[in-house]
C-alpha positions as CSV (number, residue, x, y, z in Angstrom):
1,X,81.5,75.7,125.5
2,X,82.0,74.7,122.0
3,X,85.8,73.8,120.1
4,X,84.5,76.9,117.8
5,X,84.1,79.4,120.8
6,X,87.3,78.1,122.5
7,X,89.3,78.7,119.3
8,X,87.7,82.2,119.0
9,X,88.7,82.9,122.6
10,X,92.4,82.0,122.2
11,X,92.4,83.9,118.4
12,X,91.3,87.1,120.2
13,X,93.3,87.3,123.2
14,X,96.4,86.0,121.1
15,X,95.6,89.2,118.6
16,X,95.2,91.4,121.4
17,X,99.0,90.1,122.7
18,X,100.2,91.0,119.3
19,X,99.2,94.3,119.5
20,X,100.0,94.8,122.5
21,X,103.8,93.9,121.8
22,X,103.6,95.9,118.6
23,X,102.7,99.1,120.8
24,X,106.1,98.6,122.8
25,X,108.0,97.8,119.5
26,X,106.3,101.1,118.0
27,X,107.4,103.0,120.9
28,X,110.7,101.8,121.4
29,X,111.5,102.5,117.8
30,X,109.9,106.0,117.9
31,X,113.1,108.6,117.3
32,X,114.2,111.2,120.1
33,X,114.2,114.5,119.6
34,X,117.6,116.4,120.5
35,X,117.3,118.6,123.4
36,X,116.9,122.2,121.5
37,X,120.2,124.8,122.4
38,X,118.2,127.9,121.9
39,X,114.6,128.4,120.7
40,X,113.5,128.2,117.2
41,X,111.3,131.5,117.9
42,X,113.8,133.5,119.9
43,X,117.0,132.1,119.7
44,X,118.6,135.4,121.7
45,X,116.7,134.2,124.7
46,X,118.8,131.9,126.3
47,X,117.7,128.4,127.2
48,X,118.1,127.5,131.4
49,X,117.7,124.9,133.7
50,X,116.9,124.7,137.7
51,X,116.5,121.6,139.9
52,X,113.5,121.3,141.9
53,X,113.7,118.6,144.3
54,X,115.8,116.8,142.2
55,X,113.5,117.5,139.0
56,X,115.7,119.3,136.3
57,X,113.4,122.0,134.5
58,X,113.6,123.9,131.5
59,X,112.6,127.9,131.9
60,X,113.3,131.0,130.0
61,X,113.9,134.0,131.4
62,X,114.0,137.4,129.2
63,X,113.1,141.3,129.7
64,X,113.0,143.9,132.2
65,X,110.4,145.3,134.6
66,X,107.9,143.3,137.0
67,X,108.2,139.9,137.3
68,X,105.3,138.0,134.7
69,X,105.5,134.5,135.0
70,X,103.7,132.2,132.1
71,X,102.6,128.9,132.9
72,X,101.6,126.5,130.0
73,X,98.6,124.3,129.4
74,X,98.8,120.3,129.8
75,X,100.8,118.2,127.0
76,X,101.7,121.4,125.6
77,X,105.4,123.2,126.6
78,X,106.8,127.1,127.2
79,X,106.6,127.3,123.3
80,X,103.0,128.1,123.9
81,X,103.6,131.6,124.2
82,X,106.1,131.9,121.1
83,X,103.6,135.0,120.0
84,X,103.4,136.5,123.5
85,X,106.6,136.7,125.2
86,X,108.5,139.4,122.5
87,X,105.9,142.0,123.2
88,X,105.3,141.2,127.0
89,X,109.4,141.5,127.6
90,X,109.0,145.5,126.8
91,X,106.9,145.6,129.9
92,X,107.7,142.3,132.7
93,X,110.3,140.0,133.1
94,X,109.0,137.3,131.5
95,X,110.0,133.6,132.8
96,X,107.7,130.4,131.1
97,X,108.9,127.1,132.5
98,X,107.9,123.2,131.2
99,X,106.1,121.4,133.9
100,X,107.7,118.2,135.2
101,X,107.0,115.2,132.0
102,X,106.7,118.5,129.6
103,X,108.8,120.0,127.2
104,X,112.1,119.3,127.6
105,X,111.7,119.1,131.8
106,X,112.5,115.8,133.0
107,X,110.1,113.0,133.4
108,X,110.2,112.0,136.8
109,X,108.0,108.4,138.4
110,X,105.3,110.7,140.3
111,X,102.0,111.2,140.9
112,X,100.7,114.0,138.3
113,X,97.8,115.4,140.1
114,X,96.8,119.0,140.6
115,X,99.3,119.3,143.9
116,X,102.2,118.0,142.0
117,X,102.5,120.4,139.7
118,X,101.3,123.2,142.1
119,X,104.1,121.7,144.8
120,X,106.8,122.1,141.8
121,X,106.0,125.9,140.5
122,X,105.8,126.9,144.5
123,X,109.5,125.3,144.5
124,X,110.3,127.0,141.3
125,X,109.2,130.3,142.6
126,X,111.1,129.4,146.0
127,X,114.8,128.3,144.0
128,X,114.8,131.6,141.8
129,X,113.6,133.7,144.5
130,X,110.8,135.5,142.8
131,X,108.9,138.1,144.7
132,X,106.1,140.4,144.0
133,X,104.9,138.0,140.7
134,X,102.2,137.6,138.5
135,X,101.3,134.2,137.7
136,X,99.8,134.1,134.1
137,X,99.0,130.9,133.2
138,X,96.6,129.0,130.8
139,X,94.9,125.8,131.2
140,X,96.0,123.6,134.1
141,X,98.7,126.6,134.1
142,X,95.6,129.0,135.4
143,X,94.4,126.5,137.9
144,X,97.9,125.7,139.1
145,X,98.3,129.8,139.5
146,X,94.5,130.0,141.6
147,X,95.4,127.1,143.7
148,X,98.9,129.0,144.6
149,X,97.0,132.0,145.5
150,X,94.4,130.1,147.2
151,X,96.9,129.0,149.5
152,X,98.0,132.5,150.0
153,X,101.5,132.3,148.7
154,X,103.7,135.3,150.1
155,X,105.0,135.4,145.8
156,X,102.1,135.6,144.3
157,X,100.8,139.5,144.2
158,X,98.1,139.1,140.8
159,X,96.8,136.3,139.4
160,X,95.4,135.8,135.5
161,X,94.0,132.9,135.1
162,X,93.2,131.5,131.2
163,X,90.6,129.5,130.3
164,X,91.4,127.2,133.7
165,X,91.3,123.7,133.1
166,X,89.2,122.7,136.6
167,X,85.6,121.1,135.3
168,X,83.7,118.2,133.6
169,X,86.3,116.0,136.2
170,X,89.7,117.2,134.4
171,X,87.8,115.7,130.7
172,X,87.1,118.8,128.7
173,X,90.3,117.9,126.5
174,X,87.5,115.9,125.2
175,X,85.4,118.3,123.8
176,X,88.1,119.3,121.9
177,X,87.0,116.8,119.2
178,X,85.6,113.5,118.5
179,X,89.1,111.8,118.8
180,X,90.2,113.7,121.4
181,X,86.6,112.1,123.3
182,X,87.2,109.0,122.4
183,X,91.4,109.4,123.2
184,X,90.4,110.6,126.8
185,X,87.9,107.8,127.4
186,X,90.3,105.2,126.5
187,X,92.8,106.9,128.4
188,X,91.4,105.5,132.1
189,X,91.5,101.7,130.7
190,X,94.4,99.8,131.8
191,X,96.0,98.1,128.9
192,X,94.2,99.1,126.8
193,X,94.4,103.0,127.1
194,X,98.6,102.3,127.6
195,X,98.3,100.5,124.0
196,X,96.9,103.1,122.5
197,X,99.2,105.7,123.6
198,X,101.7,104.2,122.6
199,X,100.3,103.3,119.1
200,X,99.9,107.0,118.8
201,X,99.9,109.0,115.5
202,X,100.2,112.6,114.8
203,X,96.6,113.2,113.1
204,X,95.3,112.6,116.8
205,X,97.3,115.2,117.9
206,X,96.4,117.6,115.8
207,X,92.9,117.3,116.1
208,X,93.1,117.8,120.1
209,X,94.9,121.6,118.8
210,X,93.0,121.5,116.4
211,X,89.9,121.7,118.2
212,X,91.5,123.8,120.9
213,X,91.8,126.8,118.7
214,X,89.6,128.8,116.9
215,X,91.6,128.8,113.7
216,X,93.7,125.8,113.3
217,X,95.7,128.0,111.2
218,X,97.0,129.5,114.4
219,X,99.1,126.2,115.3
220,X,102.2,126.7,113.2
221,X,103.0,123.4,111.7
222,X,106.3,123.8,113.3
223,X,105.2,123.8,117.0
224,X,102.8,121.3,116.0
225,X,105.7,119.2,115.1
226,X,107.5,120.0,117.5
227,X,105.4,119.3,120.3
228,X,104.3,115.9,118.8
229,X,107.8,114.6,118.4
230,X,108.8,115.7,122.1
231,X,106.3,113.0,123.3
232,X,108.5,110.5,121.7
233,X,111.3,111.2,125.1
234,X,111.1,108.3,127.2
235,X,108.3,108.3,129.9
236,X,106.3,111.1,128.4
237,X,103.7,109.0,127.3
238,X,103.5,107.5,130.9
239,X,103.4,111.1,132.5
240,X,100.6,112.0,130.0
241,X,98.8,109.5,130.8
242,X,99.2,109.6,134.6
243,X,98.0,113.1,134.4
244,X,94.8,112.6,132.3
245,X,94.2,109.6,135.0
246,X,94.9,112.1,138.2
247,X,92.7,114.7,135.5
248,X,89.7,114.6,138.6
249,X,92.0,116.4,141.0
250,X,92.3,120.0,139.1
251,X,88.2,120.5,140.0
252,X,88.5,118.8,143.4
253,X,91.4,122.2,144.3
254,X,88.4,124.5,143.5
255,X,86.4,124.3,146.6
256,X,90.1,125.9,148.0
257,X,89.4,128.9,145.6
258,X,87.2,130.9,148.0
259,X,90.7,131.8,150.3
260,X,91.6,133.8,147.6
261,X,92.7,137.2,148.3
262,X,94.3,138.6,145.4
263,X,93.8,140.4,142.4
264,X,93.0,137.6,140.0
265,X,91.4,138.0,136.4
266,X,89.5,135.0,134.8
267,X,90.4,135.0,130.8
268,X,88.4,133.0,128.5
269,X,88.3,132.4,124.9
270,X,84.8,132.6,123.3
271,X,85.5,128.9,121.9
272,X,87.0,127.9,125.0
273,X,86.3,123.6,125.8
274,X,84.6,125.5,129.1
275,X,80.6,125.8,129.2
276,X,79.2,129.4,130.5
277,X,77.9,127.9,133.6
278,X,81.1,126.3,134.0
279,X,82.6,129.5,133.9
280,X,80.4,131.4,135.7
281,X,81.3,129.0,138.8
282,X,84.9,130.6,138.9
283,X,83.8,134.1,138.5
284,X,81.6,133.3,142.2
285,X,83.5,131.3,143.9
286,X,87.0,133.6,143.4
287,X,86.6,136.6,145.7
288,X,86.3,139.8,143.6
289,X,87.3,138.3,140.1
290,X,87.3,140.4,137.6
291,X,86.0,138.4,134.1
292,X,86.8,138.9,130.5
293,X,85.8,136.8,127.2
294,X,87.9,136.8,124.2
295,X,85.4,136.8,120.6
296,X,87.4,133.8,118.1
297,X,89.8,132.8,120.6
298,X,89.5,129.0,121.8
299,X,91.7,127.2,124.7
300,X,94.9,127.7,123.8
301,X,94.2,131.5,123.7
302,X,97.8,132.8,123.9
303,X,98.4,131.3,119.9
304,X,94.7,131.9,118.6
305,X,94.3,135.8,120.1
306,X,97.7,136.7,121.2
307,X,97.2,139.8,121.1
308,X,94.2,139.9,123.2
309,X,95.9,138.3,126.1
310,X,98.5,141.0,126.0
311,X,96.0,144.0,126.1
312,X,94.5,142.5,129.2
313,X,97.5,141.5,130.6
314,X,98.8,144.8,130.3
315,X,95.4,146.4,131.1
316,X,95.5,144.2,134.7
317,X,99.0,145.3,135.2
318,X,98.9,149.0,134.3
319,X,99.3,149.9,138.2
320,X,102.8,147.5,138.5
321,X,103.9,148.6,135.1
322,X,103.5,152.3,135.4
323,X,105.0,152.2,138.9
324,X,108.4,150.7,137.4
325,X,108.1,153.1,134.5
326,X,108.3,156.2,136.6
């Protein structure tokens, strides 16, 4: 090997040192948001907290009537259903929790697969004692809620399940766009996919929601914020990545879906990161489903057609409703 190469060598593995340093300076030096005292969209619903297993979780709780509870998509928070939850608390009491490494929930050393986050909503259920619920969740939120009822949980009455996040291996996120492609594919590397976490920006951010809606316009720039500067907590970035690494697990926990015996409604947006065959696999494998598409909604339905997931929310529910009405 020639003096040239040699030198080449050491120059590139010196500059790829360098930049990896630079990511833990960037991240160290990244600013933490405060913890939020009341939310920025309903400050008259209080804020709470609950240990699970010695995980501290942020949750809402608000309205009156059966019990709906809204489960969030992955690196998003209970924000997601800012536009929902006022009109869905004249009908349910409405509770939306952040999922361990989300939000404002704390970011725990664990293994962020599909049963991790199943394991702490069953616990959640279990420390506030809910009975009689709906699960409503979107995302890796719908797949945590058809797991649950899978495994016959003596809580779980209805299930609906929107756009569930349980194909392509846990990597539709990239087909959200072609950053968020090439984002998830560095995202198994070692090194290399921890660098560029950490060197993150807020443009590849926004172009995974971005992509994830129909209209981008439907992502207020606040929540957008928001949500991008609550990855700066300590560990998040970590927890994100463990989860898009453990991603493979969420379409493994279908083959559990035939024990369903529930009411359970499969939601999708139209634009959804899903593929009609893709879909079509839920709707036959979940005994009995009962399956709806949303025209110009995309995977984060609840912000792009908010008011299409609370007509067929409320459509599913009617029985439960009525009956507390009367």
């Amino acid at each position: 090997m020639s003096d040239v190469v040699i030198f080449a060598l050491i120059g590139f593995v010196a500059m790829a040192a360098a930049i990896v340093l630079l990511s833990f300076l960037v991240e160290a030096m990244r600013p933490i948001p405060p913890t939020p005292e009341r939310l920025s969209w309903a400050p008259d619903i209080p804020i709470r907290y609950v240990s699970i297993n010695g995980v501290r979780l942020r949750y809402i709780k608000t309205g009156k009537g059966p019990v709906l509870v809204l489960l969030h998509t992955l690196r998003t928070q209970l924000d997601l259903f800012e536009k929902v939850v006022p009109e869905l608390t004249k009908s349910f009491t409405v509770y939306a929790v952040d999922y361990p490494g989300h939000g404002y929930s704390d970011i725990p050393a664990a293994k962020y697969d599909a049963d991790y986050f199943v394991g702490t909503i069953e616990g959640f259920l279990d420390a506030l004692d809910l009975h009689d619920l709906t699960l409503a969740g979107v995302s890796i939120g719908a797949s945590i809620a058809l797991i649950l009822a899978a495994r016959n949980n003596p809580r779980v009455s209805r299930v609906v399940a929107i756009n569930p996040y349980d194909y392509a291996k846990g990597r539709g996120m990239g087909r959200s766009s072609s950053l968020a492609r090439l984002f998830v594919a560095l995202a198994d590397l070692p090194i290399l996919g921890d660098t560029v976490m950490r060197l993150r920006q807020f443009v590849i951010m926004k172009s995974v929601l971005d992509g994830g809606v129909f209209d981008p316009r439907h992502i207020s720039p606040e929540l957008l914020k928001e949500m991008y500067l609550v990855g700066n907590r300590r560990g998040h970035y970590r927890a994100f990545l463990n989860l898009l690494r453990n991603a493979e697990t969420w379409e493994t926990a279908t083959k559990a879906y035939s024990n369903i015996k529930i009411p359970v409604l499969l939601l999708w947006g139209a634009r959804d990161w899903s593929r009609p065959d893709e879909r079509e696999h839920d709707r036959q494998i979940v005994p009995g489903a009962k399956m709806a598409t949303v025209e110009n909604g995309g995977h984060f339905l609840p912000l792009d057609r908010p008011d299409a997931v609370i007509e067929n929310l409320l459509a599913f529910q009617a029985p439960l409703v009525g009956k507390a009405s009367s």
